[in-house]
C-alpha positions as CSV (number, residue, x, y, z in Angstrom):
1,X,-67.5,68.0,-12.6
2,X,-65.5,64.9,-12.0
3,X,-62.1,66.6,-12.2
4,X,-63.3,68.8,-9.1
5,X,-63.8,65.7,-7.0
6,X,-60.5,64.6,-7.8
7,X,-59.2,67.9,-6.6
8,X,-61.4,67.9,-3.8
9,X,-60.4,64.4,-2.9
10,X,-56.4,64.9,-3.3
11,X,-56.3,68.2,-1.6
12,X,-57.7,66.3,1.5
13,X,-54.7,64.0,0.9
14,X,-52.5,66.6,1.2
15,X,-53.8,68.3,3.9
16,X,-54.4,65.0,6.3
17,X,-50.7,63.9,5.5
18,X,-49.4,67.8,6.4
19,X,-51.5,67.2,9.7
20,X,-49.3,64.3,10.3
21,X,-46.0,65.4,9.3
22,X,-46.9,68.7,11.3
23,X,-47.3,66.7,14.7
24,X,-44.1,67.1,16.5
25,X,-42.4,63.3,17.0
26,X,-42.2,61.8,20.6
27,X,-38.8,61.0,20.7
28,X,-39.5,58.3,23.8
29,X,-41.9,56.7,21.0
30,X,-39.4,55.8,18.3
31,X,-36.8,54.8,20.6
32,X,-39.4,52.1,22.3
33,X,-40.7,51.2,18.7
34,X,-37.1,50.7,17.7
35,X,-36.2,48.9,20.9
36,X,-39.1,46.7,20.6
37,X,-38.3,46.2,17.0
38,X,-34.6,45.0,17.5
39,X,-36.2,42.2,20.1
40,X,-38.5,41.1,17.9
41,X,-36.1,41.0,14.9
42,X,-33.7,39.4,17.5
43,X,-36.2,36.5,18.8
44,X,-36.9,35.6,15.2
45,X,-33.5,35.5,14.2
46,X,-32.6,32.9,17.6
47,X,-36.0,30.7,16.2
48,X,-35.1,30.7,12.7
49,X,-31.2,30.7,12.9
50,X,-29.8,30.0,16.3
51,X,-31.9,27.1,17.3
52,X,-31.9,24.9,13.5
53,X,-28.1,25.3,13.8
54,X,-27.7,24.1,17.2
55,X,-29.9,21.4,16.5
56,X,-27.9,20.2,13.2
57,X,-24.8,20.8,15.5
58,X,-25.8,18.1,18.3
59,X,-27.2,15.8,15.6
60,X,-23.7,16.0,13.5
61,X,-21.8,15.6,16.7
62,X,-23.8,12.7,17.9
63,X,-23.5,10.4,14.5
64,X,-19.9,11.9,14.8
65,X,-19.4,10.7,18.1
66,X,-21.0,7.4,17.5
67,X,-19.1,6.9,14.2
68,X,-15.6,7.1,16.3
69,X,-17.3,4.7,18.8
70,X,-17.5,2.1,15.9
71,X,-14.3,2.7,14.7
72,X,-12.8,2.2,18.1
73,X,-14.6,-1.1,18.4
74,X,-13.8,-2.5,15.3
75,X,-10.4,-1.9,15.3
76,X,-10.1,-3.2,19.0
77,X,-11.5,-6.3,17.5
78,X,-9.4,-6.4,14.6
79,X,-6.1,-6.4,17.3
80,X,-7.5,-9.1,19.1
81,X,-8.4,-11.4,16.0
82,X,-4.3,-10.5,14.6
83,X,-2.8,-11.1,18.5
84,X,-5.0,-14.3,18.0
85,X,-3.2,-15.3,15.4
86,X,0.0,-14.7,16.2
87,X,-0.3,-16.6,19.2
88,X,-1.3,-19.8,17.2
89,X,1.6,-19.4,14.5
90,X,4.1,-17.7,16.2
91,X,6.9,-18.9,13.6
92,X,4.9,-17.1,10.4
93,X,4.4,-14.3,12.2
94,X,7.8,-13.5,13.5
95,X,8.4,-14.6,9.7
96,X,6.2,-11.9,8.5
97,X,7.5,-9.3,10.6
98,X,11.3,-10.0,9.7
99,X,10.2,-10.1,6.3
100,X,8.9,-6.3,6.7
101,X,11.7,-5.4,8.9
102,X,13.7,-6.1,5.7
103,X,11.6,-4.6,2.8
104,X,11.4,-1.4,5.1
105,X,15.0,-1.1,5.8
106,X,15.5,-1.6,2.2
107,X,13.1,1.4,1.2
108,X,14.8,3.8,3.7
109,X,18.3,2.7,2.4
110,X,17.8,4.0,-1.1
111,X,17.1,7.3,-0.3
């Protein structure tokens, strides 16, 4: 007897899935399933992609941009500090300078 409930039982299978594949598709259906699909899969994809990017973006650009403002600070200090110095040994600098003059002209010449 078991064996005829397991035929009993799949041929009700069958026969519910024929009902359903026997249904004639609404066209106007799929095409608002798959339009509502492609926003959904859209939305998640601007959460999980879209905005973590842009966020790393502005973060990078910000240390970026405060990592130039550093720079430009330090090295406006370090020309102040050197035209400091010059000014109070003018002799060793203009020493220094023909001294480079020299050792640069001297580089270029052997080529």
């Amino acid at each position: 007897m078991p064996t005829k409930a397991k035929t009993n039982s799949n041929h009700s299978k069958t026969s519910a899935s024929k009902k359903k594949s026997d249904a004639p598709l609404d066209s106007s259906v799929l095409v608002d399933d798959v339009r509502h699909l492609a926003e959904d899969a859209s939305h998640l994809a601007h959460q999980r992609i879209v905005e973590p990017v842009s966020d790393l973006t502005r973060e990078v650009a910000d240390q970026v941009k405060q990592n130039a403002q550093r720079g430009q600070d330090r090295l406006q200090h370090e020309y102040e500090v050197l035209g400091e110095k010059v000014k109070s040994n003018p002799i060793p600098s203009l020493a220094a300078a023909f001294g480079c003059g020299i050792v640069i002209g001297a580089l270029l010449l052997r080529r």
